[in-house]
C-alpha positions in Angstrom: 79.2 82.3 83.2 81.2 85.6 83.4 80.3 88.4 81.2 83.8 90.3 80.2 82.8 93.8 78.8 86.0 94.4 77.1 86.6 96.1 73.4 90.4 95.6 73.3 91.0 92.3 71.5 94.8 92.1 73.1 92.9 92.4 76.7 90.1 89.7 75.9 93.4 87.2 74.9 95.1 88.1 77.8 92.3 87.9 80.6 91.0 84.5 78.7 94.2 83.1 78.6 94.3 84.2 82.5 91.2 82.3 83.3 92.5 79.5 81.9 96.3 79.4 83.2 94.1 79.5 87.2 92.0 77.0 86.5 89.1 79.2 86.5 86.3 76.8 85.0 83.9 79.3 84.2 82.6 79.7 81.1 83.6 83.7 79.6 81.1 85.6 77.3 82.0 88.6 75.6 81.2 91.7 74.2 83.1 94.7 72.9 81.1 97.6 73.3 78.5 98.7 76.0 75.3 98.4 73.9 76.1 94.4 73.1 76.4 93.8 77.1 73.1 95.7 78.2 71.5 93.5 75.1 72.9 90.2 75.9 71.7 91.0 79.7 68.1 92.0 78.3 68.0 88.9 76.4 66.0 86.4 79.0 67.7 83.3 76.7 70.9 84.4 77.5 71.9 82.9 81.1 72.5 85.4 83.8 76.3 85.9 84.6 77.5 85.4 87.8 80.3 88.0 87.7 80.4 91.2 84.9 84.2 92.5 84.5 83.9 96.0 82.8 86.4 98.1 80.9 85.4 101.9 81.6 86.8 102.6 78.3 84.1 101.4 75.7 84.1 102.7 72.0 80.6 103.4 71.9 80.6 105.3 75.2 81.8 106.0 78.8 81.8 102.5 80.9 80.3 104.6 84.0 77.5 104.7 81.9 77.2 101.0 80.6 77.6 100.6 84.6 74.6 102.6 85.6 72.3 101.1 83.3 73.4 97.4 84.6 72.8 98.9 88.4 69.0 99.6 86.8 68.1 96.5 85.1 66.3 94.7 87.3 67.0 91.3 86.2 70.8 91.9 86.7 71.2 94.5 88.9 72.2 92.2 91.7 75.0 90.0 89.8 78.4 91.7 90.9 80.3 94.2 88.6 84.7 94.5 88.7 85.7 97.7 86.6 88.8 96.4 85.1 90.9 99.5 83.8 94.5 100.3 83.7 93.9 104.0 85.5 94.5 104.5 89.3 92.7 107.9 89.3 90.8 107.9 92.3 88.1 110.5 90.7 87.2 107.6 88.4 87.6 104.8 91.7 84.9 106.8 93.5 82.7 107.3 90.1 83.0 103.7 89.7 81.8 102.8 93.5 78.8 105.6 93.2 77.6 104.0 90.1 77.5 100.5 91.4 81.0 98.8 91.1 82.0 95.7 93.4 85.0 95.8 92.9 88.1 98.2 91.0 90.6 95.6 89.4 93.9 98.1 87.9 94.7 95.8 84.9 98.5 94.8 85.5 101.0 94.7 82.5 102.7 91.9 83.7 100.6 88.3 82.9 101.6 86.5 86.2 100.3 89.3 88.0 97.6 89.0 86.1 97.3 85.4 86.5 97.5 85.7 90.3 94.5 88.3 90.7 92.8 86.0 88.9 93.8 83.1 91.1 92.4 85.1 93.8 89.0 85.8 92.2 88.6 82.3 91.7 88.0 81.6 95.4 85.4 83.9 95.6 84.0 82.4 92.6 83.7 79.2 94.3 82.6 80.6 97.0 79.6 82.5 95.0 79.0 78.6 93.3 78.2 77.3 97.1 75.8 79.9 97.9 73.8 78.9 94.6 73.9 75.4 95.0 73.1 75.3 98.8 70.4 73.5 99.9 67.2 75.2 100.8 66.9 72.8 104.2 70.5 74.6 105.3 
């Protein structure tokens, strides 16, 4: 499952619809604001993402800050974080490394592009998949 922290509902539709146009079979949970994301991590019921993408621009506060308090939660600090944002301003690139990111994903405007990255991220998914499902005696 991968955990989209995203509050723009044209975004969601368009990253969704993404997923599904590469074959990406992993199921996407959502929230749109910060708070919802560090609750649904919190909440031990919930199963454990295996990827987070992040919008830095949350309504109810600075991403950078969602992104931190991920970084300290124990239970999910490992699971990989990709800031998605349409800014190139390296100030907030390096922000978003110091506090933790994997990964800095410019959103494109144009949906192949869009498509494509996620095409891309799709092999590292399956890649992630392997490593889970491996067996011990490997």
């Amino acid at each position: 499952m991968i955990l989209l922290v995203q509050h723009n509902p044209n975004d969601v539709a368009a990253i969704e619809r993404a997923f599904s146009e590469a074959e990406v079979n992993n199921e996407i949970a959502h929230c749109s604001h910060g708070e919802a994301a560090i609750a649904f991590l919190r909440n031990e019921s919930n199963p454990k993402p295996v990827l987070i993408l992040l919008d830095l621009d949350l309504p109810d506060g600075p991403g950078l800050d969602v992104l931190r308090r991920i970084k300290a939660e124990p239970r999910v600090s490992a699971i990989p974080v990709i800031v998605v944002t349409p800014t190139d301003d390296e100030q907030r690139i390096d922000e978003s490394y110091a506090c933790g990111a994997n990964s800095y994903w410019l959103k494109p405007n144009d949906h192949t592009k869009l498509v494509e990255a996620v095409a891309r991220l799709k092999g590292w998914l399956e890649i992630m998949e392997l490593g889970r499902t491996r067996s011990p005696d490997l």
